[in-house]
N, C-alpha and C positions, 0 to 999 in steps of 0.2 A: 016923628017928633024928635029933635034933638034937646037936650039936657046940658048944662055946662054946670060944671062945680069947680071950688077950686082946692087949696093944700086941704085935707082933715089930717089931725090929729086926735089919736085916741079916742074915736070914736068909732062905735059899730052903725055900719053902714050895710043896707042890703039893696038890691036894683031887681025889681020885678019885670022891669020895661019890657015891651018888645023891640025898643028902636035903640038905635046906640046911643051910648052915655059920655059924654065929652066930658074930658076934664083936663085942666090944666096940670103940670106937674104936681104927683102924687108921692108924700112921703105918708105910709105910716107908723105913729110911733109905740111904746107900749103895749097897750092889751087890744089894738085897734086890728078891726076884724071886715077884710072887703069881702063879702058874697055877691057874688053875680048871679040870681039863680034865676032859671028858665032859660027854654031852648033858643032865644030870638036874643036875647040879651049880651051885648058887642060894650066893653068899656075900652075908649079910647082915651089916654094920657102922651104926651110928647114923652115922659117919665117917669117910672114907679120903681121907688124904694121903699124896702121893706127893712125894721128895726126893731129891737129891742121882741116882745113876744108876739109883734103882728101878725096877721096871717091873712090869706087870699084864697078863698075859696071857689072853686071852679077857674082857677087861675090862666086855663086855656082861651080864656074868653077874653083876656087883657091884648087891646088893639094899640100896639106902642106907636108912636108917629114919628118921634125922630129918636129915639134911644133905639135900638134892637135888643135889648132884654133888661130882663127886673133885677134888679139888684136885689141882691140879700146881704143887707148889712148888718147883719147880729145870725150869734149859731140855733139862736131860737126861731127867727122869724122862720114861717113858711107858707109854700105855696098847695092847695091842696087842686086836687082834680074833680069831676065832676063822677058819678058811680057809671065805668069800663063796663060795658057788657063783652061776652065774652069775644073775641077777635076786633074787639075795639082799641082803638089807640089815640093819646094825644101828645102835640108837641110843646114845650115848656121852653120859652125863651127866657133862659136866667143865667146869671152868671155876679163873679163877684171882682169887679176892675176891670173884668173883659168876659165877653159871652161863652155861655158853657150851656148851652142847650142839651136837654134832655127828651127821648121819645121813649115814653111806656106804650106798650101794646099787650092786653090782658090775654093771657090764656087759662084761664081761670074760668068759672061761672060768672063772676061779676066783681067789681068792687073798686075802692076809689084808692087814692095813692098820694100822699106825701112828700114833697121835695121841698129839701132844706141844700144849703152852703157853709161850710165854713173855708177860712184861711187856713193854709198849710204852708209851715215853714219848712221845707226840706230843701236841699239844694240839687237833688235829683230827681224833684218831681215836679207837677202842675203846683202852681201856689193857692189851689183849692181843694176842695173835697164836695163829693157830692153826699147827700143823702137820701136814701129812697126808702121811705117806709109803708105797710099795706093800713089802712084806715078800715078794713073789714074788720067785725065785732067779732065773727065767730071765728073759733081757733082752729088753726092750720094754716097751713102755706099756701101763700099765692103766684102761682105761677106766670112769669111776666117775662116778655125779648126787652133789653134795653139799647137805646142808643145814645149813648153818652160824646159829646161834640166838644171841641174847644179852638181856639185861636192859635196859628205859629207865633203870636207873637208871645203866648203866656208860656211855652215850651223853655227848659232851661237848654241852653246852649248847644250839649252834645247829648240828644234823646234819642241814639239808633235805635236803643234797647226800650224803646218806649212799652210798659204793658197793663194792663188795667191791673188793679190790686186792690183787694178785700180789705177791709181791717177786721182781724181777728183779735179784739185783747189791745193788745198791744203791739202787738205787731203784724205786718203787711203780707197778705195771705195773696199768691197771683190765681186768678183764674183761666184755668186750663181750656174752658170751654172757648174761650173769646176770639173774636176776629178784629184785628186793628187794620186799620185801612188811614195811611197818615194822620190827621186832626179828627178819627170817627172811632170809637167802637164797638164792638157791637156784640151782644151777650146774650146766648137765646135761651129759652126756658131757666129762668136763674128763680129758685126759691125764697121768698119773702116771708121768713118766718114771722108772722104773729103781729105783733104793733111793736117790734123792735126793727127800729130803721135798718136796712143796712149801707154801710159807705164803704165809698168807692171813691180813688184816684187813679191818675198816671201817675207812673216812676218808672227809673229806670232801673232795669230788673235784670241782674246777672247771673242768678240761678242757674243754676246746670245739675239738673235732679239726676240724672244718669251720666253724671260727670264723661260726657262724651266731646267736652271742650265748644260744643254748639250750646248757647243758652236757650232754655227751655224757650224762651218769645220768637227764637228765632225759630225754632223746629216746629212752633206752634205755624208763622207766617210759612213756613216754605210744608207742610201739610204732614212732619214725621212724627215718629210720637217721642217726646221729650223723655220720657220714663221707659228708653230702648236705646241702651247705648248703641246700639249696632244698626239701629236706623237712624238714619241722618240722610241729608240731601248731597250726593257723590254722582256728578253730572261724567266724569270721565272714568269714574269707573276705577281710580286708584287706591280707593280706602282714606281718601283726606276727605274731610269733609268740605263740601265747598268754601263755607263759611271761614273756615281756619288758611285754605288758602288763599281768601278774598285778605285773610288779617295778614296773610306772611310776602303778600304781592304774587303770587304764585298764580298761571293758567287754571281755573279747575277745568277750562274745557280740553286739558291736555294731558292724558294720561303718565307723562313722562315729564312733568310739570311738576315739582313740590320742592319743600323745604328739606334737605341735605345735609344739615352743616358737619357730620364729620368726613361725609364722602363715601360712607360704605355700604350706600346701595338699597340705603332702607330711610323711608321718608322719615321724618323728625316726628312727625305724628305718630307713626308706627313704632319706633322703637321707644320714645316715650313709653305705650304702653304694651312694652314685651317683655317677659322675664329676662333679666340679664343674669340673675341667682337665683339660686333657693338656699334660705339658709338651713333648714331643718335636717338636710338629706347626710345623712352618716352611716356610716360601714358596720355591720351587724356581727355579731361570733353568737352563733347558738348551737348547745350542744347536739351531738348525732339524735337521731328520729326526737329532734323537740317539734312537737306538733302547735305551740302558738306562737306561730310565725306571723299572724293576722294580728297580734295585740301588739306585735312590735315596730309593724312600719305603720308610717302615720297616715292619717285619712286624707290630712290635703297637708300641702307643701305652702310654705310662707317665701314668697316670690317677690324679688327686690325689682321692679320696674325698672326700665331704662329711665324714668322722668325721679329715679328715686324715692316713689313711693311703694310701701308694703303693702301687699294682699294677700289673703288667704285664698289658694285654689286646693278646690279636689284633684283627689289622683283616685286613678286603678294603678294597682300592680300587676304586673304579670307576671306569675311563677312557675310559669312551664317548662323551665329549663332548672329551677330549682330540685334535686334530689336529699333530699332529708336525711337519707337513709345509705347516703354514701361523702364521704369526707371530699373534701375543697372550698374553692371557692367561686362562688354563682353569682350572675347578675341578673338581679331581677327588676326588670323592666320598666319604668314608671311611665304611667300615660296621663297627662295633665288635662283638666278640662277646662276651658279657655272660659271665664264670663262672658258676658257681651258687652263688644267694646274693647277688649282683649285679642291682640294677636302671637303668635310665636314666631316672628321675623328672626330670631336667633337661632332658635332648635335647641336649647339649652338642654343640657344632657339630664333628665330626672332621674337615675336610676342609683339602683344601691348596690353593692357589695356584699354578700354575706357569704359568711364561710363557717362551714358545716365542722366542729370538730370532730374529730377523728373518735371510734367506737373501741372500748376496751376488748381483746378477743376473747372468744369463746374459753370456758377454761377447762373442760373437759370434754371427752366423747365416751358414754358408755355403753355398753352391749348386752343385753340382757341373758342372752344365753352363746355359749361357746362351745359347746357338746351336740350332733347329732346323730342320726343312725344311719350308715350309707342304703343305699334301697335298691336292689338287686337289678331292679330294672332299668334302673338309670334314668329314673325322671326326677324333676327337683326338688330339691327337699328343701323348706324353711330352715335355717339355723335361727336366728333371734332379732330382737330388733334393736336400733341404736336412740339412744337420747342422749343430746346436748345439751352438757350445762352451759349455762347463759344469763345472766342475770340480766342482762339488758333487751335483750333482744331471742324470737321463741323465731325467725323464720332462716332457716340454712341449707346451704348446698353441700348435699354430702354422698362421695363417692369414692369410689378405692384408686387411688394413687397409679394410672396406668397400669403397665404390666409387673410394678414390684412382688418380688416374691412369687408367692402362692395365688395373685389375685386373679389368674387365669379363670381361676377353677371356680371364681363366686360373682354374682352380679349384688347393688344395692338399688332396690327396687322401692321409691317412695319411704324408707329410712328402715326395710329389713335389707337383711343380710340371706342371699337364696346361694344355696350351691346349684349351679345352673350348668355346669361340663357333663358332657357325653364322654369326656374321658371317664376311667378305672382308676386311674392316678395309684395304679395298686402298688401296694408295698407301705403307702403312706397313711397313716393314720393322724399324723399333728400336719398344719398347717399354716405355715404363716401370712398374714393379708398386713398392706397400709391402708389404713383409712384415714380421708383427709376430709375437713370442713372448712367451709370457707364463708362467711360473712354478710350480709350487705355491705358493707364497709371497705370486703374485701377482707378482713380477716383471715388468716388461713393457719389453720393448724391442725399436725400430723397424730397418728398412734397406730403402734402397730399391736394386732390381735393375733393369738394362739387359738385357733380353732381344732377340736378334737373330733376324729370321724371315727363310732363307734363302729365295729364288725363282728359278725358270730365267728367264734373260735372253732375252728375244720372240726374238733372232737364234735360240736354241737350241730354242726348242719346237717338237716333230714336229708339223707340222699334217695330218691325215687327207686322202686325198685323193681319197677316194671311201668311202660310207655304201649299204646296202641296206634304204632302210625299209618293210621287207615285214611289221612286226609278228612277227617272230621272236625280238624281245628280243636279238637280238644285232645289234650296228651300223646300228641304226634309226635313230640320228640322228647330226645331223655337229655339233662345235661345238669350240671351241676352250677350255677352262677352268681351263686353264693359267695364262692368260691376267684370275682371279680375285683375284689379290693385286696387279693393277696400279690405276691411275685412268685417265678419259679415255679407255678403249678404247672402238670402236667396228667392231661386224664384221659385215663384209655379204657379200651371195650376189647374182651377177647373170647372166642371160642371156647369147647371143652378141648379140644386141643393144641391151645394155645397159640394159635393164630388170631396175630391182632389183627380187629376189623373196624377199628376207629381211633384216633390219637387228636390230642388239640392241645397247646398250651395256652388258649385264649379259652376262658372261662363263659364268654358269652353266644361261643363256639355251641353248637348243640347237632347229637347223631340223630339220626331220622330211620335208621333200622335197615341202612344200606351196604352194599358195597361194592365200589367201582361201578355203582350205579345201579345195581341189581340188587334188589328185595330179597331179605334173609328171612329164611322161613320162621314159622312161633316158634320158639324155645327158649332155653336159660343160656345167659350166658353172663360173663364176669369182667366185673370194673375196677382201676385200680385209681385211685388218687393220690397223685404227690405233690406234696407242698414244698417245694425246698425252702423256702424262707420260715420256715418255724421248722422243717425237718419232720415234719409229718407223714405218715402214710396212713390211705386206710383203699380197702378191700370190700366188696361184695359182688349178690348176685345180680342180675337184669332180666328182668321174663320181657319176652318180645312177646308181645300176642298179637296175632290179626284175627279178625273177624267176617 
């Protein structure tokens, strides 16, 4: 059964039919309300305009016969849809001057869907807007793929840059998820907050979120990510991004292909963005061992672009070749770290200067002791230990000035003073040493010490008065060697009848109870000691015993 009606106005209208509904050109105005409800039910019109707060509900169901879409002629009228189950979809032929079809497809559980129009006066964009809002009662988002369509003829002039855009507020938010395909786009899982519409147009959209010189529509269409300067679509491989050589007429399939203009070897795009300065970088003076040396170079370098713009980069330093603790002047190394999108086609020098001043010297060396006892034996004897005044600095190298003077005779061992000679040095009792210290810094300064080597005076040394040299390793031999820190001595051994049977003027010299090689038998015999250097003598007996 066919139906034919003709214009209503302002009136509510509903169609239960199962057969389609013919009608003549349909305008409605005011509060007038077309339902088309059940599944069979086809409304055919040559024409339908919607005005003022009209509306059309299951508006999928409108069979246009010579118009190809509904007009929306007021920002109130709208078209509703029929309740989406979930992987359902329908398409909405509307448009305002020219067709702007819409396809919802629910990902959702279920629910119905809203499309309104308004006019858009921009001169970079579609002279409409859409509206899509979720008609589900209960709160939450509804998740829906959209496909938003329109005419090259409604397109302004020059729409390379064409990109679907939100309205946020007040102003045109782009969506990052979207796919533009010439007059189509297409928006997958986009969320439907609540019973608040959201809209949606084209414009042209110049963004460049990673200011990489590619606008984000474009790095969305060729598949990089807009928010990565340093991804972009580079087919030969030179670091131009295609797009900017597509803008400067440039090969991008040619790797020796780009824009040049001052000729020195580095594409325009690249030095653009390469540090041509840094203004922050300055020459340091910090005092000797100043240990915050980290608080005084800076964390990142403010870096003058070849395109003239300022940026703040990090740096490392490197202070391996820095010494603190010795005067001059170091350079310490800067290592810049590039953002993304950033190259260093210059090599621009980051580095700094600093120079260590010079350390006050040490102002003293003292010695704690100058006095000791020579040791018969001739092994080494401590004398004292040395300390450095220093008020800046506790670590020094301190040794005795080569072979001056007396220093033969003493080593400095970790900062004592050891008499360390196997010489007698006899005759001497004072001593003079240099001692010299030298600095980190290099510092160096001298002092000479009076060292005193005490000795038993010849009236006081015990002389033996009998020896048993039976090879027992104990008092095998007789000698006086006490008697080695003097000069001029002379000690001898004689018979009862005064035949000498031993002489030495070397005190470390010792008789063994011989002579010419032959064993002298037990008895007593007599010893003389002279000293020439104090003019001393002394005399006594010697018991030889064997056993």
């Amino acid at each position: 059964m066919k139906i034919y009606s003709k214009i209503f106005l302002g009136i509510f209208i509903s169609f239960f039919f199962t057969e389609e509904a013919l009608s003549q050109n349909l305008t409605l105005v005011r509060d007038a309300k077309l339902s088309l409800m059940g599944d069979a039910v086809i409304f055919s019109a040559p024409d339908v305009k919607l005005k003022d707060n009209s509306q059309i509900v299951q508006a999928e169901r409108v069979k246009l016969t010579q118009s190809d879409f509904i007009q929306l002629l007021s920002p109130e009228a709208l078209l509703k849809t029929r309740v989406l189950k979930n992987g359902e979809k329908v398409i909405i032929q509307v448009g305002i001057g020219s067709k702007a079809d819409i396809i919802i497809f629910n990902r959702s559980e279920s629910g119905a869907f809203s499309i309104g129009m308004e006019d858009l006066n921009e001169a970079e964009a579609l002279p409409f807007f859409w509206k899509v809002g979720s008609l589900n009662s209960k709160e939450g988002d509804e998740k829906v793929d959209l496909q938003l369509s329109w005419t090259k003829e409604s397109e302004p002039s020059d729409f390379k840059l064409k990109s679907l855009m939100r309205r946020d507020g007040v102003d045109w938010m782009m969506e990052y998820d979207q796919k533009i395909q010439d007059t189509t786009v297409f928006l997958k899982s986009y969320s439907l907050k609540g019973s608040k519409s959201s809209v949606f147009t084209v414009a042209t959209n110049r963004l460049d979120s990673d200011d990489d010189g590619v606008p984000d529509i474009i790095e969305i269409r060729e598949g990089t990510d807009p928010k990565d300067a340093a991804d972009y679509l580079d087919t030969d491989g030179d670091k131009v991004p295609d797009y900017i050589e597509t803008i400067q007429n440039t090969n991008p399939l040619d790797p020796i292909s780009y824009l040049d203009s001052d000729q020195d070897g580095v594409a325009d795009y690249i030095g653009d963005r390469s540090p041509i300065m840094f203004m922050n970088i300055s020459d340091l003076q910090i005092p000797w061992g100043y240990q915050g040396i980290d608080s005084l170079l800076p964390d990142s370098l403010v870096a003058v672009l070849g395109s003239g713009k300022i940026v703040g980069l990090d740096v490392n330093w490197d202070k391996s070749k820095l010494d603190i603790f010795k005067r001059g002047v170091y350079e310490v190394l800067g290592s810049i770290e590039l953002s993304p999108g950033l190259f260093d086609a210059y090599q621009i020098q980051s580095n700094i200067q600093v120079e260590v001043l010079s350390k006050p010297s040490p102002e003293d060396i003292l010695l704690s002791n100058n006095i000791f006892d020579g040791d018969k034996s001739g092994v080494e004897v401590v004398v004292g230990s040395f300390t450095i005044i220093d008020p800046v600095d506790d670590q020094h190298e301190i040794k005795l000035s080569d072979l001056a003077y007396d220093n033969v005779y003493f080593e400095i061992r970790d900062g004592v003073l050891v008499w360390s000679s196997e010489s007698r040095a006899d005759g001497k009792t004072s001593f003079r040493i240099l001692v010299k210290v030298q600095d980190r810094d290099g510092n160096l300064i001298e002092k000479e010490f009076t060292i005193i080597r005490n000795r038993i005076s010849v009236s006081q040394i015990e002389i033996s008065n009998s020896f048993t040299p039976n090879d027992d390793g104990i008092n095998d031999t007789w000698g006086v060697q006490e008697l080695r820190f003097y000069s001029g001595v002379v000690i001898q051994v004689f018979e009862r009848s005064g035949k000498r049977l031993f002489y030495t003027q070397n005190p470390d010299v010792r008789w063994d109870g011989t002579l010419n090689d032959m064993e002298l038998p037990t008895g007593t015999y007599y010893w003389t000691v002279e000293v020439k250097e104090t003019g001393e003598t002394r005399k006594g007996m010697l018991n030889l015993l064997r056993k």
